[in-house]
DSSP file (Angstrom, degrees, kcal/mol; ACC not computed):
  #  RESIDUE AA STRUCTURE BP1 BP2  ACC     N-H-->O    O-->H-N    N-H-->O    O-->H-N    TCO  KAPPA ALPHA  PHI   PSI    X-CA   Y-CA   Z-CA
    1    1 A X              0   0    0      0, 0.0     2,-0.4     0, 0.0    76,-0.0   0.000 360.0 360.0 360.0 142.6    3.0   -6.8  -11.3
    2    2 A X    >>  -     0   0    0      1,-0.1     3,-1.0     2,-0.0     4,-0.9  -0.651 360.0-129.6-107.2 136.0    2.4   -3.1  -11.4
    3    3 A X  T 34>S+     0   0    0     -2,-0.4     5,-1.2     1,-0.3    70,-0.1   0.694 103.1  69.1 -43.4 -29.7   -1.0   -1.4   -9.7
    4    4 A X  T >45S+     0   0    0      1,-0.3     3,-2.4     2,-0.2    -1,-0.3   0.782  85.0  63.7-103.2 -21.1   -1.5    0.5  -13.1
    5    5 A X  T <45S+     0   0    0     -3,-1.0    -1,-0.3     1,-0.2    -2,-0.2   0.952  92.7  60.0 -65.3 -30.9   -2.3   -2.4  -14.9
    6    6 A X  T 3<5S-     0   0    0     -4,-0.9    -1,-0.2     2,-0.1    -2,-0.2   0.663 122.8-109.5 -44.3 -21.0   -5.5   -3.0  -12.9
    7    7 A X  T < 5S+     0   0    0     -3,-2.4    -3,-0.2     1,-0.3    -2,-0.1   0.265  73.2 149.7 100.8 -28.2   -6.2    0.3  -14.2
    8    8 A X      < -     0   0    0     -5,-1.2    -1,-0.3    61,-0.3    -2,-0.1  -0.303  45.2-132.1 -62.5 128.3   -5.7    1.7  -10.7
    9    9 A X     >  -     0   0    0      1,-0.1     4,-0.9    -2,-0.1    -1,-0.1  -0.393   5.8-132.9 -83.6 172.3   -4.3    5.5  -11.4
   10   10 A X  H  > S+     0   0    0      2,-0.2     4,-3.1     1,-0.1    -1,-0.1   0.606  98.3  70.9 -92.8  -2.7   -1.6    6.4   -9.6
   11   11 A X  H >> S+     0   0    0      2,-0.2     4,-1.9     1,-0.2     3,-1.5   0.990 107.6  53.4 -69.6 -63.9   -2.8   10.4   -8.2
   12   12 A X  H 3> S+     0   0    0      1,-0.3     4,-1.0     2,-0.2    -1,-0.2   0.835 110.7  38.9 -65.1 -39.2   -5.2    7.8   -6.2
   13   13 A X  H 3X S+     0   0    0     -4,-0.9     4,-1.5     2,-0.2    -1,-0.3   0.814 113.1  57.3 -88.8 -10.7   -2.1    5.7   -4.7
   14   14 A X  H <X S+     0   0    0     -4,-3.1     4,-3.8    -3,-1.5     3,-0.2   0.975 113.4  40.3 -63.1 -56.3    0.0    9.0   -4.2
   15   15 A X  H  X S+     0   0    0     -4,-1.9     4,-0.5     1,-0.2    -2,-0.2   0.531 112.7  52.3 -77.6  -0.1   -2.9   10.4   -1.8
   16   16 A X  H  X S+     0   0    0     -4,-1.0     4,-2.7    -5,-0.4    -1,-0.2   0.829 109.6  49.5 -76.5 -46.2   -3.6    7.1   -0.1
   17   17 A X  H  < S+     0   0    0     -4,-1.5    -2,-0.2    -3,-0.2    -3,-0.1   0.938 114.5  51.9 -66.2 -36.1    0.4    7.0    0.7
   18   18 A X  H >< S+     0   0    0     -4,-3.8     3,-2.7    -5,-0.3     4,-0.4   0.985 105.4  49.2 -46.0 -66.4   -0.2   10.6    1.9
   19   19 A X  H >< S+     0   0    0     -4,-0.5     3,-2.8     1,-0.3     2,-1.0   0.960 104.0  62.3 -50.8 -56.8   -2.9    9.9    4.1
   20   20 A X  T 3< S+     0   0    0     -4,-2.7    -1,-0.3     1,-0.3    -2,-0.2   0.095  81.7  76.2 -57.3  21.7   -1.0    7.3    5.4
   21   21 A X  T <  S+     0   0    0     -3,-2.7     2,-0.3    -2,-1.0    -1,-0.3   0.288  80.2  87.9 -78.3 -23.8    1.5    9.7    6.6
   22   22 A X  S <  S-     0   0    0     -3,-2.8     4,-0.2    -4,-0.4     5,-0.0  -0.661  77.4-135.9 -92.0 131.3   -1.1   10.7    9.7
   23   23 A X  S  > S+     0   0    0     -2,-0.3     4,-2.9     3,-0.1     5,-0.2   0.739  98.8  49.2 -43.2 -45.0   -0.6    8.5   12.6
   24   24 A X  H  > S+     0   0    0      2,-0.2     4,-3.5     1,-0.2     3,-0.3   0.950 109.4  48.3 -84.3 -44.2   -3.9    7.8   13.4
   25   25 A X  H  > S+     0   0    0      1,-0.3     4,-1.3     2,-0.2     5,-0.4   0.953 114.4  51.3 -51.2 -27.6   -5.2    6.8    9.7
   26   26 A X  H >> S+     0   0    0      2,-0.2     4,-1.7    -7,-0.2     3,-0.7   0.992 114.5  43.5 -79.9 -39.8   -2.0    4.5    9.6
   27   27 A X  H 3X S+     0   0    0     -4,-2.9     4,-1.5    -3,-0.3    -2,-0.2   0.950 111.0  54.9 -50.3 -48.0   -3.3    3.0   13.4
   28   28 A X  H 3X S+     0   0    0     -4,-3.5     4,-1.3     1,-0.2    -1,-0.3   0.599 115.3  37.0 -72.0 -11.2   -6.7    2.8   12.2
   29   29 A X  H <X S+     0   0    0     -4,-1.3     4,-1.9    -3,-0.7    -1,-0.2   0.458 111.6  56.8 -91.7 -27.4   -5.6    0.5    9.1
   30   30 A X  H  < S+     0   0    0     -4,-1.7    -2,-0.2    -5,-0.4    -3,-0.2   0.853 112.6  40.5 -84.3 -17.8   -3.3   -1.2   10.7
   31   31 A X  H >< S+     0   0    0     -4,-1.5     3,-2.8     1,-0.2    -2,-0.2   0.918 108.3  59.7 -72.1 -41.2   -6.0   -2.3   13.3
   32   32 A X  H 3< S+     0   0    0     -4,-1.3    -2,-0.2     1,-0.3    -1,-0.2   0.876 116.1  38.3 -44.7 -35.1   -8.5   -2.8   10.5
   33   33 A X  T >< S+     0   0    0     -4,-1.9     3,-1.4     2,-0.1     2,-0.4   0.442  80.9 116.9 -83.5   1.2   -5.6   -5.6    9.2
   34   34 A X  T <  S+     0   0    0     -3,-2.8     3,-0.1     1,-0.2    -4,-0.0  -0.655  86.6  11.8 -79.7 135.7   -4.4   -7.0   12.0
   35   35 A X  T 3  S+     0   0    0     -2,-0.4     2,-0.6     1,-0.2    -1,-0.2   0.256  92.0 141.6  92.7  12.6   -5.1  -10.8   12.2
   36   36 A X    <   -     0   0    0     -3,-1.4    45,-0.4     4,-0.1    -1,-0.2  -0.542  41.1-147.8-127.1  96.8   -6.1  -10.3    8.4
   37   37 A X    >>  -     0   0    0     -2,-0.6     3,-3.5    -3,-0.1     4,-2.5  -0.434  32.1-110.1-100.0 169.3   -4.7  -13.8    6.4
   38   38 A X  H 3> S+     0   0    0      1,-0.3     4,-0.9     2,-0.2    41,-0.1   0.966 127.3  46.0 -63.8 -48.1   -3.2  -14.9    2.8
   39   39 A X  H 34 S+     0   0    0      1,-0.2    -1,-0.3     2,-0.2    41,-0.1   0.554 103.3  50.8 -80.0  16.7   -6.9  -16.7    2.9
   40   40 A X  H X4 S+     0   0    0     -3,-3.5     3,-2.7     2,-0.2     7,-0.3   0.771 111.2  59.5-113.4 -49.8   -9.2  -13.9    4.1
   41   41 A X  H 3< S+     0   0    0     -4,-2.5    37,-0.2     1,-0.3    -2,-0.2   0.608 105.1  50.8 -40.7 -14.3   -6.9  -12.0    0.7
   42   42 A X  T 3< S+     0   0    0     -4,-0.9     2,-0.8    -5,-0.2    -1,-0.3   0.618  91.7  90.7 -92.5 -30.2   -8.4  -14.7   -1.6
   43   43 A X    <>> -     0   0    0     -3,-2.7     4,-3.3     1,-0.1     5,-0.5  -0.654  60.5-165.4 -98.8 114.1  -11.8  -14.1   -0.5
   44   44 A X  T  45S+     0   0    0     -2,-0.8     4,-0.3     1,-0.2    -1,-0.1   0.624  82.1  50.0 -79.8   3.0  -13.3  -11.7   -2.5
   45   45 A X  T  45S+     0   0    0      2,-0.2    -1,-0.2     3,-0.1     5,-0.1   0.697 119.2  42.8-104.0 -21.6  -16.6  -10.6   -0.5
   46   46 A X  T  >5S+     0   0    0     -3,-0.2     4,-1.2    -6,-0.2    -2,-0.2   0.791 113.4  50.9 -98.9 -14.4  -14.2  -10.1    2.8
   47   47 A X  H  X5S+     0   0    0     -4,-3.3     4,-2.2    -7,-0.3    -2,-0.2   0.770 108.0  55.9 -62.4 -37.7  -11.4   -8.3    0.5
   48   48 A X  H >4<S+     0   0    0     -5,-0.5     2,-1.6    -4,-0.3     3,-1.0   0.196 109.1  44.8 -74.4-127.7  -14.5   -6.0   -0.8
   49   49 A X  H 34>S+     0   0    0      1,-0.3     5,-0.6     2,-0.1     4,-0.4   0.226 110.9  53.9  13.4 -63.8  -15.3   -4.9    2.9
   50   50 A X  H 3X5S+     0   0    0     -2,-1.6     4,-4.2    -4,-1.2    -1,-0.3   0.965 109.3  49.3 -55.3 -60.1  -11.6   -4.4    3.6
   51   51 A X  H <X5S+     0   0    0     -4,-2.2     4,-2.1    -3,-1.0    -1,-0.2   0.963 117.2  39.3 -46.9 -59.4  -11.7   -2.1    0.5
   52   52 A X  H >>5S+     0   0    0      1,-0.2     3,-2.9     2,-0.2     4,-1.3   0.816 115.4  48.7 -59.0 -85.7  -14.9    0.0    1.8
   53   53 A X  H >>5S+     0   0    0     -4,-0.4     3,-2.2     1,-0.3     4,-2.1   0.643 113.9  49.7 -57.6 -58.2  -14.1    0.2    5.3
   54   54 A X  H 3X<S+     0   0    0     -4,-4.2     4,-2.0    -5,-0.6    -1,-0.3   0.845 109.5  55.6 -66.4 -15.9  -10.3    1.4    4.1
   55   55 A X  H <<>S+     0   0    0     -3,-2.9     5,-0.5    -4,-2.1    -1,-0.3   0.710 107.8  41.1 -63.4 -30.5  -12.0    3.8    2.0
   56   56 A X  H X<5S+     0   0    0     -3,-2.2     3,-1.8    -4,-1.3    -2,-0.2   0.887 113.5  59.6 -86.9 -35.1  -14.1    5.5    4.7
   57   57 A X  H 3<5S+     0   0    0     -4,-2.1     2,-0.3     1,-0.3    -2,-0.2   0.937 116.7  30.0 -41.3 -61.2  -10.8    5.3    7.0
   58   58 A X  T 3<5S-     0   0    0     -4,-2.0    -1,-0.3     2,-0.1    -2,-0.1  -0.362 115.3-123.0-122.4  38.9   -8.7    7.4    4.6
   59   59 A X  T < 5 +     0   0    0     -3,-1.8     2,-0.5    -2,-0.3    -3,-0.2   0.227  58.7 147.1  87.8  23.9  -12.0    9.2    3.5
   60   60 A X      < -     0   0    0     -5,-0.5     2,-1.2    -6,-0.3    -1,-0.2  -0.863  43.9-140.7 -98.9 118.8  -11.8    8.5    0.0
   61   61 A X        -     0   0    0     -2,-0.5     2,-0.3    -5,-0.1    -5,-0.1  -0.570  21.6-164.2 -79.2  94.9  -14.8    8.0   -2.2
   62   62 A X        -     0   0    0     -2,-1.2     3,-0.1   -10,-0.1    -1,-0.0  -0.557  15.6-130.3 -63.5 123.9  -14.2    5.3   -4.6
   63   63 A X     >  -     0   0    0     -2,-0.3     4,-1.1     1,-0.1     5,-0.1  -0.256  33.4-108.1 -66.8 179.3  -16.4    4.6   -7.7
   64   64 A X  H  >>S+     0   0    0      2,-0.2     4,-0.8     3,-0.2     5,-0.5   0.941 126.0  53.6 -87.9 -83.1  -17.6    0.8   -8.1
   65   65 A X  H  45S+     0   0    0      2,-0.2    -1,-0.1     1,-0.2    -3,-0.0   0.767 110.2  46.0 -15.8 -40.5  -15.1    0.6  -11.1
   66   66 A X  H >>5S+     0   0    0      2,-0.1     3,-4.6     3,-0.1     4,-1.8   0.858 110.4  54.2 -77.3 -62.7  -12.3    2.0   -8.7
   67   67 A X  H >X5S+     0   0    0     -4,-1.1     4,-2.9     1,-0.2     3,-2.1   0.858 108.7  52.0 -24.6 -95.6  -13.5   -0.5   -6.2
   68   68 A X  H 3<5S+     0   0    0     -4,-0.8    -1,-0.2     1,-0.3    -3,-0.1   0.812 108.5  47.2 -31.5 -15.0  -13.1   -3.4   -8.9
   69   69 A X  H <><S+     0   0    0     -3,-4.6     4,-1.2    -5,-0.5   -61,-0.3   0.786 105.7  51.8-124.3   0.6  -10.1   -2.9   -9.8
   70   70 A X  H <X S+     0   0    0     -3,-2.1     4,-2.1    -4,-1.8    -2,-0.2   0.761 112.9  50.2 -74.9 -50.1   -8.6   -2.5   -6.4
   71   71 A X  H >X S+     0   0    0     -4,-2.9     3,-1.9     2,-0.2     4,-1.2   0.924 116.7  49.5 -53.6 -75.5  -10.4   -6.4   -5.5
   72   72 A X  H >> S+     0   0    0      1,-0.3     4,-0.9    -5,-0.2     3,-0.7   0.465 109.5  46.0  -4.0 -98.5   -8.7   -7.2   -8.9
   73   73 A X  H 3X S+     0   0    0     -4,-1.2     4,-1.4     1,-0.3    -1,-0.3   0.459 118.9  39.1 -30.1 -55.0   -5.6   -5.8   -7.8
   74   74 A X  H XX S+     0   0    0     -4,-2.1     4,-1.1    -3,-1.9     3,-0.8   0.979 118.7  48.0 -95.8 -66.9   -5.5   -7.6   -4.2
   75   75 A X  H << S+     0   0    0     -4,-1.2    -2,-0.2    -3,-0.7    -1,-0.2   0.708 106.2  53.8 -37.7 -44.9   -6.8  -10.6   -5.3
   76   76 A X  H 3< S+     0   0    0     -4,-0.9    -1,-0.2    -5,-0.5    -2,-0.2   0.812 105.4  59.6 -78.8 -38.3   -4.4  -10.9   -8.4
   77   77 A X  H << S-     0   0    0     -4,-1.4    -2,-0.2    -3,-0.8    -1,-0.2   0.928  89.9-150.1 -34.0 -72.6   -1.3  -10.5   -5.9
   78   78 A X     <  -     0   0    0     -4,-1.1     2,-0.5   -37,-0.2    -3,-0.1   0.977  26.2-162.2  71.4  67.8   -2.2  -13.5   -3.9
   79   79 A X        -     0   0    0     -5,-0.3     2,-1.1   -38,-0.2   -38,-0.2  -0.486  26.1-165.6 -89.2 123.6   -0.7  -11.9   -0.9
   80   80 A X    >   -     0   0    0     -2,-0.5     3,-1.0     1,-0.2     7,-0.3  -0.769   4.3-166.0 -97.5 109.1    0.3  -13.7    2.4
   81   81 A X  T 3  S+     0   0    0     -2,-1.1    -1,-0.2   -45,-0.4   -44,-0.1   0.495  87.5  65.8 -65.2 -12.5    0.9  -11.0    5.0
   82   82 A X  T 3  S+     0   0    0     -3,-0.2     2,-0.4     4,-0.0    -1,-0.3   0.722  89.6  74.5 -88.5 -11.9    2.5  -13.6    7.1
   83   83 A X  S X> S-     0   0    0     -3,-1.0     4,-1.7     1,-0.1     3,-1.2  -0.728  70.7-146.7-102.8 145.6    5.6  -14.0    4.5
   84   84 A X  H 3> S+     0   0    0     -2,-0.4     4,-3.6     1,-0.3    -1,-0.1   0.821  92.9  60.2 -79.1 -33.0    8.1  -11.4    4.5
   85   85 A X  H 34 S+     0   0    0      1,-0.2     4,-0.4     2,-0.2    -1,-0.3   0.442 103.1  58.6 -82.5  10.9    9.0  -11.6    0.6
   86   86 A X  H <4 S+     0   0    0     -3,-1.2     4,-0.5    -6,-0.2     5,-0.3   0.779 109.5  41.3 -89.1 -59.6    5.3  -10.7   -0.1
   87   87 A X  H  X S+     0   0    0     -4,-1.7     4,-1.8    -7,-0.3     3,-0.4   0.748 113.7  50.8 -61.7 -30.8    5.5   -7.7    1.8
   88   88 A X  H  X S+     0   0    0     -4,-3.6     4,-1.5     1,-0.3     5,-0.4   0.987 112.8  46.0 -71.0 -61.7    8.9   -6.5    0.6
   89   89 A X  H  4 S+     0   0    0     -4,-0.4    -1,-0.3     2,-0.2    -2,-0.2   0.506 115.4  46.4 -70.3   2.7    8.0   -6.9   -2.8
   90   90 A X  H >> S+     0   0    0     -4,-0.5     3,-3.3    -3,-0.4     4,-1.7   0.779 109.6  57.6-104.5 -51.2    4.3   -5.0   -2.1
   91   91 A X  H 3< S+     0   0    0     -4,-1.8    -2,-0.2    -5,-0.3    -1,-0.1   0.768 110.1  45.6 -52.1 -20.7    6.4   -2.3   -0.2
   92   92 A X  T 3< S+     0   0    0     -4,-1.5    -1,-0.3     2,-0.2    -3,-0.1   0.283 108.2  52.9-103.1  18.8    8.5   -1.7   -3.7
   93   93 A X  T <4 S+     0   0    0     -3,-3.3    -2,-0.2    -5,-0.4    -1,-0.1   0.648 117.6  35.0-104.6 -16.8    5.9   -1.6   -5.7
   94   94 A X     <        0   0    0     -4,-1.7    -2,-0.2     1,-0.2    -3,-0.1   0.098 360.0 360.0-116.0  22.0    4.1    1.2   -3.6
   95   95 A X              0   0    0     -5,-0.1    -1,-0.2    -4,-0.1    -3,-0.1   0.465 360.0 360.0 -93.4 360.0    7.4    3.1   -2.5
């Protein structure tokens, strides 16, 4: 399922993959996820946190609308970070 149906534009996921070009923004997100599980992805009041807190990381000021459609978006996935064919298929959607 494609990001743009959420509504999320895509200028916003080109300069997120940008930022995530920098070493440190890609350390600091990757600590912010680490231990981070398929049920903590379900849960939408710790998936909103994960959204703000990656939004001050990669310094982008989200509207409450962008914000809502990102929880959408993450929610609607129903991602398990521990299985590998979750991650391939989120890595081709965002390549």
């Amino acid at each position: 399922m494609s990001y743009t149906k959420y509504g999320i534009r895509p200028e916003l996921v080109e300069r997120v993959k940008l930022k995530m070009k920098n070493p440190v923004v890609k350390d600091r997100m990757k600590m912010l996820l680490n231990g981070v599980t398929k049920y903590d992805l379900q849960d939408r009041t710790k998936v909103k946190k994960l959204v703000k807190t990656s939004s001050g990381i990669l310094q982008e000021s989200l509207t409450e609308q962008q914000e809502e459609q990102l929880i959408a978006f993450i929610l609607g996935q129903k991602i398990d970070p521990s299985n590998t064919i979750h991650l391939i298929k989120l890595w081709a959607m965002f390549r």
